[in-house]
C-alpha positions as CSV (number, residue, x, y, z in Angstrom):
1,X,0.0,0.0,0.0
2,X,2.0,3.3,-1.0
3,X,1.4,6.4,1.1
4,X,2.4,9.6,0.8
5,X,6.1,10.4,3.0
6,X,3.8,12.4,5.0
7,X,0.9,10.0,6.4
8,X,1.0,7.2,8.1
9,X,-0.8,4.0,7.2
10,X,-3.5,2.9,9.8
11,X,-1.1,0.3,11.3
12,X,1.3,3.3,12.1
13,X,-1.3,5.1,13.5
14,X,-2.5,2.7,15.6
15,X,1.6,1.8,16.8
16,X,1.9,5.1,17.4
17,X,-1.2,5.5,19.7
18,X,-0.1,2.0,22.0
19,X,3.7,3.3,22.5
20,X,2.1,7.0,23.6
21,X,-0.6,4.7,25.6
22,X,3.1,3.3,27.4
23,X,3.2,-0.2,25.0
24,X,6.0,-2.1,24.9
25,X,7.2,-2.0,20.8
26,X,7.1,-6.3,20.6
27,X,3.6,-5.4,22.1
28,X,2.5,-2.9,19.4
29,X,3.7,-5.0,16.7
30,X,1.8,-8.3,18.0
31,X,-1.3,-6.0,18.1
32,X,-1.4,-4.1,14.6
33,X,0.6,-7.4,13.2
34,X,4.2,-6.4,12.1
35,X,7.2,-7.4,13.0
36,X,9.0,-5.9,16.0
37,X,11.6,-4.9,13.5
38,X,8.8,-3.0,11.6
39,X,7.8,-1.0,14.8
40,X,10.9,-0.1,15.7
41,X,12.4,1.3,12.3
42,X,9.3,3.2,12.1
43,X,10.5,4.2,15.5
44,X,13.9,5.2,14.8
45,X,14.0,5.9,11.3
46,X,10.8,7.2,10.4
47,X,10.1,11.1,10.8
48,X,6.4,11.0,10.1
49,X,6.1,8.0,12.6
50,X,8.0,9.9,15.2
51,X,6.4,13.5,14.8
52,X,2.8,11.7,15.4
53,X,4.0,9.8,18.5
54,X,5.1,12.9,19.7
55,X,2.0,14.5,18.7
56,X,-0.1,12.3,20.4
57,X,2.4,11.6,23.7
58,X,1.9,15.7,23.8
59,X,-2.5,15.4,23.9
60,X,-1.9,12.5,26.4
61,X,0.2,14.6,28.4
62,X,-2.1,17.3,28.3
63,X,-5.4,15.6,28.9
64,X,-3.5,14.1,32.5
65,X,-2.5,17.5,33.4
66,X,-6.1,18.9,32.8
67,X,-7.1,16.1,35.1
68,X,-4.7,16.9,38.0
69,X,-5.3,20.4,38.2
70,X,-9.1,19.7,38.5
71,X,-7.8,17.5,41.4
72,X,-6.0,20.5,43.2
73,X,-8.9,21.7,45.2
74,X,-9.7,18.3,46.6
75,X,-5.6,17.8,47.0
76,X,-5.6,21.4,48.9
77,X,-8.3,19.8,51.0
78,X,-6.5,17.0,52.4
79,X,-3.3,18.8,52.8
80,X,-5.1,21.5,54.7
81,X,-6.6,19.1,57.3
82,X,-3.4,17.2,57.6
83,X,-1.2,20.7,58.9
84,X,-3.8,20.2,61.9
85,X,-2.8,16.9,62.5
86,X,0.6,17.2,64.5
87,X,2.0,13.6,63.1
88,X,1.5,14.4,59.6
89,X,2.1,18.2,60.3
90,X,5.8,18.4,59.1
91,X,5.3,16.0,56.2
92,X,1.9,18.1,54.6
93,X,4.2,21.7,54.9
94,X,7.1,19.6,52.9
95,X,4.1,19.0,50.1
96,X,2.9,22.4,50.4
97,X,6.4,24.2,49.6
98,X,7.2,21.5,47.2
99,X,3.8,22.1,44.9
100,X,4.3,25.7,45.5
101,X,7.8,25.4,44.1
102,X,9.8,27.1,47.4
103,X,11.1,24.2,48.9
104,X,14.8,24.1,48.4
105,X,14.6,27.5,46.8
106,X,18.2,29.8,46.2
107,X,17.8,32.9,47.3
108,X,17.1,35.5,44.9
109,X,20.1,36.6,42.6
110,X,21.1,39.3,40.6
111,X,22.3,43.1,41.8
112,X,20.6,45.4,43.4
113,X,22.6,48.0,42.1
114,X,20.8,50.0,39.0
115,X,24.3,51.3,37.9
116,X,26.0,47.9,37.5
117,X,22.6,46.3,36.3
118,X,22.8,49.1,33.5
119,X,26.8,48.2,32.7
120,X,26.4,44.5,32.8
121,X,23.6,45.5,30.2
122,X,25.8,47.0,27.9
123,X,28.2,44.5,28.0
124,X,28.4,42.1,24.6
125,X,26.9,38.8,25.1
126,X,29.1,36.0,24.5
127,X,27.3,32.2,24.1
């Protein structure tokens, strides 16, 4: 069956979909019936193949991520009730700063000097 470079045939498709879904590659083979050989060129080798894993990994990813921030209220909730609980006190404020992204945080860098902010500025960037 030829196909355009830039479409995948409905066995590719439906690879792609099980490795995004976390398949193992002799897995997806067995199921759209290729070789594990097959799979994994397409894997490797095969640009088309890899953009729509990608593509697909990236709507999984985002569908989850929709689903835990619905969860935050609920997740606030428990961690709320477990600060008043002096055995799980210490390890609830841990989860707190953690998902609020200041646990282990550097203090904040950078001058507080306008003059030197305003000559490093000028300086030529090297990369």
């Amino acid at each position: 069956m030829a196909t355009k470079p830039d479409t995948l045939t409905p066995q590719q498709a439906a690879a792609a979909d099980l490795l995004a879904f976390g398949a193992t590659v002799t897995d997806a083979a067995a199921t759209v019936e290729v070789s594990r050989q097959t799979v994994s060129e397409w894997l490797h080798h095969n640009a088309t193949f890899q953009a729509a894993l990608h593509t697909r990994q990236r709507e999984l990813w985002q569908g989850n991520a929709e689903r835990l921030r619905s969860l935050v209220p609920k997740a606030l909730n428990v961690l709320e009730d477990c600060l008043d609980l002096p055995a799980r006190r210490f390890d609830a404020a841990i989860q707190v700063l953690k998902a609020a992204g200041l646990y282990g945080l550097s203090a904040p860098s950078g001058s507080i000097e306008a003059a030197e902010i305003q000559s490093s500025a000028t300086l030529p960037r090297t990369h």
